[in-house]
N, C-alpha and C positions, 0 to 999 in steps of 0.2 A: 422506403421506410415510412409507416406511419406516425411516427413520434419522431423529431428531432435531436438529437443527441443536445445536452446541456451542459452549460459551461457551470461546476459547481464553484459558489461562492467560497473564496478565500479564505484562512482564519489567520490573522496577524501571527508572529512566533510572540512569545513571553517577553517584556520588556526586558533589558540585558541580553538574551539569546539571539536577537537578531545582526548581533555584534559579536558573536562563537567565534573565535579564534585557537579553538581547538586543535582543528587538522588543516592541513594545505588548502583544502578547500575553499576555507574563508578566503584565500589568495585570486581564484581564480573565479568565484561565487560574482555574481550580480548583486545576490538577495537571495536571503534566508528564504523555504518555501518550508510553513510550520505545517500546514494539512488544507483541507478543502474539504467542501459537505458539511452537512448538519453535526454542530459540533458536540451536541445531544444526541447524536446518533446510536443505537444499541449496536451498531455492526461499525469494527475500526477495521480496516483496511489495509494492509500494511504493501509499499511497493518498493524496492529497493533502491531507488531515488528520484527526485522530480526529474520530467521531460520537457521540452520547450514548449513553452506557455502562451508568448507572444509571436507573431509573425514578425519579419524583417519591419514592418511598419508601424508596429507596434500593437495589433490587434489581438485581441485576445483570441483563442483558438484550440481545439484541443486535439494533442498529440497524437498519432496511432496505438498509445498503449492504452490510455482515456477514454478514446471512440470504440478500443476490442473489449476492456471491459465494463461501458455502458452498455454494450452491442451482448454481451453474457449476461449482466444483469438483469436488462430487460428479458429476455428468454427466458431466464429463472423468476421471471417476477418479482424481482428486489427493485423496489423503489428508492429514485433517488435521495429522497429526504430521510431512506432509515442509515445513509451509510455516511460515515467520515472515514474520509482519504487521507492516508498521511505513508511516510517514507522513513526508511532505515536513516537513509543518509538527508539530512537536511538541507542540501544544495545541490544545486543541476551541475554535476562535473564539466566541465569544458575542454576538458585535455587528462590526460596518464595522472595519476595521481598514484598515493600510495594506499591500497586498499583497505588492508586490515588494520591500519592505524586509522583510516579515517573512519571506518565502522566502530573499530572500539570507541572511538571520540564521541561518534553521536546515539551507539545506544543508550546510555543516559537521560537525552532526550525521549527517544520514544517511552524509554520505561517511566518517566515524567510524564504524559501523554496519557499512558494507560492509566497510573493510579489516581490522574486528576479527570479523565473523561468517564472512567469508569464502565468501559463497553459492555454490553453480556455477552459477546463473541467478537474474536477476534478471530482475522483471517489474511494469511499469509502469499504472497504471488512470487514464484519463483525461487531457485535453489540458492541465490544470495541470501534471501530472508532466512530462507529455511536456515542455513548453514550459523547466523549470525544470530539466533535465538536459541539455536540447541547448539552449542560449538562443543559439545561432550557426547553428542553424538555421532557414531563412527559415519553411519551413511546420513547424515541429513541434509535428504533430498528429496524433492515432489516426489517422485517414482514413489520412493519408502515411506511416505510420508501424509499421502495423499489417501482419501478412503476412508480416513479416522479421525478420533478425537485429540488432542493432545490438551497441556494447561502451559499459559508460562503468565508470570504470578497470580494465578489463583485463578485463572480465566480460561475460559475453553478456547482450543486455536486448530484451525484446522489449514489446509493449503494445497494451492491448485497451481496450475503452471502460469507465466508471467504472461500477462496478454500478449508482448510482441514474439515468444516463441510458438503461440495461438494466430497469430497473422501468418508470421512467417509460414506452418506445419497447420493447413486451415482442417487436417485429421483431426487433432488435439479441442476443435472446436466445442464437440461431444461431449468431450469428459471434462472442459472448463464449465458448462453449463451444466452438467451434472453435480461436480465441487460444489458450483453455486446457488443449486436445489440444495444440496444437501446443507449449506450455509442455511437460506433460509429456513428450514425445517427446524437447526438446531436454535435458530433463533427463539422459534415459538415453543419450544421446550423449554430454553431458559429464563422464556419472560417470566417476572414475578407474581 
């Protein structure tokens, strides 16, 4: 690889949130993970929850799902400084949890996120996200879901498959970087 993959800078959670005792999570949580990336970014990123962060030693490091889509991004020519990373769920699970009560708990959060970061596109990885932003939707899922525009508050959102279903199925490679031309494209349609 000509370019090294990067570790995107952290962004604190909101004073009081890093303290969410919402769902089970906060139980079995380390620390709150609020996003990463340019927090000015026009492109928010949505992943359906933080990966391991640190090595056993404490080093920083980035996960298989962070390395597949820098590894997408670059091939679409999205640069790292236009995008912020952030997640449905605000904690790195560590065990069974209860699902749908811990989503309901932190979409709050994200929808906090959007109306304060203000993206001009939003983009979605995987059928958790999908399922937890349209939940009135019969089939929503990357398959259905993918290819097109959608809005959720007021924002254009569109959604590709989760990078580690793109590791795993290295077919799916194709159409993640496709997704992620076509991100970029709508980007410069919606700049002001």
């Amino acid at each position: 690889m000509d370019q090294p993959f990067v570790i995107l800078p952290e962004e604190q959670a909101p004073e009081g949130i890093e303290h969410c005792e919402l769902c089970e999570l906060s139980k079995q949580r380390t620390r709150v993970i609020w996003g990463e990336g340019n927090p000015k970014a026009p492109l928010m990123m949505i992943l359906d929850n933080p990966g391991a962060r640190e090595d056993r030693e404490g080093n920083s490091f980035l996960c298989g799902t962070r390395e597949t889509l820098q590894l997408g991004m670059r091939e679409a020519g999205i640069a790292p400084n236009d995008v912020y990373v952030t997640y449905l769920l605000k904690c790195r699970p560590m065990r069974a949890y209860k699902k749908p009560e811990a989503r309901a708990a932190c979409l709050p959060h994200l929808q906090l996120q959007i109306l304060q970061k203000r993206p001009l596109v939003l983009f979605g990885f995987g059928n958790v996200v999908a399922e937890a932003l349209f939940p009135e939707e019969e089939n929503a899922t990357v398959k259905q879901l993918r290819g097109r525009w959608h809005e959720f508050q007021g924002t254009p959102i569109g959604f590709t498959y989760h990078p580690l279903a793109v590791r795993r199925r290295p077919n799916l490679l194709r159409f993640f970087v496709e997704d992620l031309i076509a991100l970029k494209e709508k980007r410069k349609e919606s700049a002001p």
